[in-house]
C-alpha positions in Angstrom: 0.0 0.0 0.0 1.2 3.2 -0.7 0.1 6.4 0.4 -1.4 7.8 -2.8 -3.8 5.1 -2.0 -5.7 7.4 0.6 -6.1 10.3 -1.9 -8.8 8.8 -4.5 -11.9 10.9 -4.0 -10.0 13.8 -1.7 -10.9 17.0 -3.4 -7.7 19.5 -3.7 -7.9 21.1 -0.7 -7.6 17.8 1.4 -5.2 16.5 -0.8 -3.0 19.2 0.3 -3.9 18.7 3.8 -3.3 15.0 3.7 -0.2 15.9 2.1 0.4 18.3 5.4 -0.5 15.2 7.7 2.0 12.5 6.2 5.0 15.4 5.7 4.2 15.7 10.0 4.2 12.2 10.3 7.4 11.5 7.9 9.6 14.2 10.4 8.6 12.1 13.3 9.5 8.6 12.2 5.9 7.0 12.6 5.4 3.4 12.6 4.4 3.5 8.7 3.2 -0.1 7.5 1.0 -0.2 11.2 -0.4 3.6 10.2 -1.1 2.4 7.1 -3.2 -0.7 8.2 -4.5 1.0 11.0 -5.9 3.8 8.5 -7.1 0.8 6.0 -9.2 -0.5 9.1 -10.6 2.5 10.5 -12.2 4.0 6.8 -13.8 0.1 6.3 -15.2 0.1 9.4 -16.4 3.9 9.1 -18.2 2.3 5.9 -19.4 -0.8 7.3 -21.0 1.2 10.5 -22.6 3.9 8.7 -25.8 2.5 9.4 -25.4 3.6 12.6 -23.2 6.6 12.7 -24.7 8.4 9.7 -22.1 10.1 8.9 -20.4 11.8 5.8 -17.6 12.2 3.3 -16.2 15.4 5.7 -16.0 13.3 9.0 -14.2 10.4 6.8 -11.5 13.2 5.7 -10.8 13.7 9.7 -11.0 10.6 10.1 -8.8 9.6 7.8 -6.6 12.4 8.6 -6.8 11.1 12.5 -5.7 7.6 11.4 -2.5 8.6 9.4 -1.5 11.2 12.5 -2.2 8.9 15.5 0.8 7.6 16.3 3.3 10.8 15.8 4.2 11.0 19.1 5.6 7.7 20.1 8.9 8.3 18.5 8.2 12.3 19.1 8.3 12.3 22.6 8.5 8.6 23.9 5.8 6.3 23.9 4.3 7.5 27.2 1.3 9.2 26.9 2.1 9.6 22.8 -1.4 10.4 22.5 -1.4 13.5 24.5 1.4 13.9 23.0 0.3 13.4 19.5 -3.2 16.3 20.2 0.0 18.9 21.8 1.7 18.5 18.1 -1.4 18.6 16.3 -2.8 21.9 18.0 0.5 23.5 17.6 2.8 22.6 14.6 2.7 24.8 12.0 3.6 21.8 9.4 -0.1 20.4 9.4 -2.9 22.7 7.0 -5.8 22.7 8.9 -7.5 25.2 10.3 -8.3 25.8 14.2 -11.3 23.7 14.5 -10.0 21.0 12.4 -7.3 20.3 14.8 -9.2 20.5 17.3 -11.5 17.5 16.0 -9.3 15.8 14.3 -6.6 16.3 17.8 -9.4 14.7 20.0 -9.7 12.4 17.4 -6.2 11.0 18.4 -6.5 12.0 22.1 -8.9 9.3 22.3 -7.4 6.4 20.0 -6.3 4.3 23.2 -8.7 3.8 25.8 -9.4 6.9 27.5 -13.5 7.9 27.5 -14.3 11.6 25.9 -14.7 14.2 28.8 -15.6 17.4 28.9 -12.8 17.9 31.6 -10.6 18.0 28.9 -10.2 21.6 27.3 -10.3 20.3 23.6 -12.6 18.5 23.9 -14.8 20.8 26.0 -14.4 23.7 23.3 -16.4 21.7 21.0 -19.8 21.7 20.2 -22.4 19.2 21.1 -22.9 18.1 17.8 -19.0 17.4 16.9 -18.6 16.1 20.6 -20.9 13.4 19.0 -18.7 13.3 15.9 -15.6 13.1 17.8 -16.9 10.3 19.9 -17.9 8.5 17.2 -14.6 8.7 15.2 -12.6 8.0 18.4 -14.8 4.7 18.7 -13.8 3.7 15.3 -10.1 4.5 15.5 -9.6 2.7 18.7 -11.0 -0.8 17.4 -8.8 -0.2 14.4 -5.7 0.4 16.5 -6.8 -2.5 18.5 -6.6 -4.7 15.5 -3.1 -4.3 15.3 -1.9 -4.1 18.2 1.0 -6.4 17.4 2.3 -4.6 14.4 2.2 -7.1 12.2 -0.4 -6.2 10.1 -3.0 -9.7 10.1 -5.9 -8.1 9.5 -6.7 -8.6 5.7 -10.3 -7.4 5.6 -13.6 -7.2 7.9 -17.2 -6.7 7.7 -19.7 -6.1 10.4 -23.2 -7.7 11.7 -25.4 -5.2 12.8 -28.8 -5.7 15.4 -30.0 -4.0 18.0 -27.9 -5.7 20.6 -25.0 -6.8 19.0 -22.0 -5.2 16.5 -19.9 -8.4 15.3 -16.8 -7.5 13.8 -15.9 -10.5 11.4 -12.0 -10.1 10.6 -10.6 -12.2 7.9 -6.6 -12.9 9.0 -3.6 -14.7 7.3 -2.7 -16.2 10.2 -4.6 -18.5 12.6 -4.0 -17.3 16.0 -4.0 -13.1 16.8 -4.0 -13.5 20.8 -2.7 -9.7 20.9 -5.4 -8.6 19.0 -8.3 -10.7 20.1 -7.1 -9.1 23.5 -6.6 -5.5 22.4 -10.1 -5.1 20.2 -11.3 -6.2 23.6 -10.1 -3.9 25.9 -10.2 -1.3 23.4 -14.4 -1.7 22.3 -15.9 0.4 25.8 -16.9 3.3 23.7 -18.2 1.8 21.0 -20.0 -0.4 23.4 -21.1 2.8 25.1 -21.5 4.9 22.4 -23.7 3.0 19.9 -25.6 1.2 22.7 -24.7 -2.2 21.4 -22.4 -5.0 23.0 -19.5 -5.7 20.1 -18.2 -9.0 19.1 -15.2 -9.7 17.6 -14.6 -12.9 15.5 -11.9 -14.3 13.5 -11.3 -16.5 10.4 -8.5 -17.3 7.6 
């Protein structure tokens, strides 16, 4: 995969902007092939939940943007608390091309990719409105099972697809290999706010 591959349908403004993102994430070293996988995940599940989340092509773009961005500030600043880290650089850096509000969702965005829950204790988040508090949450939800998914780094996941009721999101993931015990754990520990946020218990299931 390269990362041309993320620009189809970007108009030129984003593409300029995504451009921005991986120039930010080429000066600090990020872990590219899991970024890239991790970014793969998050827009398929973004498509196979829409059902739920209703959302559109602009949240995808932060989205998107969120993915490719989440992990700048392991190798930043240490791997401690890289995703405070990661919002501080986002907010600040004068590499990125987004304007105020942008980094603000698409910072919370990244704030959130681990397992903390969205508060309104938190300044960037609390300077949002209620609706992109709802947008935010929602992306968070998304990019934290796709993190989740690989956790090990070694990039398993070849593709997934989701059952949706009114109890239950199962996340079917197709893998090359037979056993993912890092995952299985990880998507685990790493599903409370989707759980929470689309009201739903979610299952995770995998197959070659």
């Amino acid at each position: 995969m390269k990362s041309s591959d993320f620009f189809d349908s970007l108009n030129p403004k984003q593409r300029s902007q995504l451009t921005s993102a991986f120039s930010l994430a080429e000066n600090c070293n990020y872990p590219q092939e899991h970024t890239w996988q991790v970014t793969r995940l998050s827009l398929r599940l973004f498509s196979e939940l829409e059902i739920l989340h209703k959302l559109g092509e602009q949240e995808k773009f932060w989205l998107l943007s969120a993915a490719i961005l989440h992990d700048i500030g392991v190798w930043s600043e240490g791997g401690r608390a890289h995703h405070k880290n990661a919002l501080r650089m986002i907010l600040n850096t004068n590499l990125i091309k987004y304007n105020d509000k942008e980094r603000l969702i698409i910072g919370s965005i990244v704030r959130y990719h681990r397992k903390a829950l969205p508060s309104n204790q938190h300044d960037h988040f609390a300077a949002l409105s209620e609706e992109e508090k709802i947008k935010v949450t929602t992306l968070s939800a998304i990019l934290q099972v796709a993190d989740g998914l690989d956790d090990s780094h070694s990039v398993h996941i070849n593709d997934l697809k989701c059952k949706i009721n009114k109890k239950r999101i199962t996340i079917i993931c197709v893998s090359d290999v037979p056993k993912l015990e890092l995952e299985k754990q990880a998507t685990q520990d790493k599903s409370d706010l989707m759980e929470i946020h689309f009201q739903r218990e979610v299952l995770f299931k995998f197959h070659k």
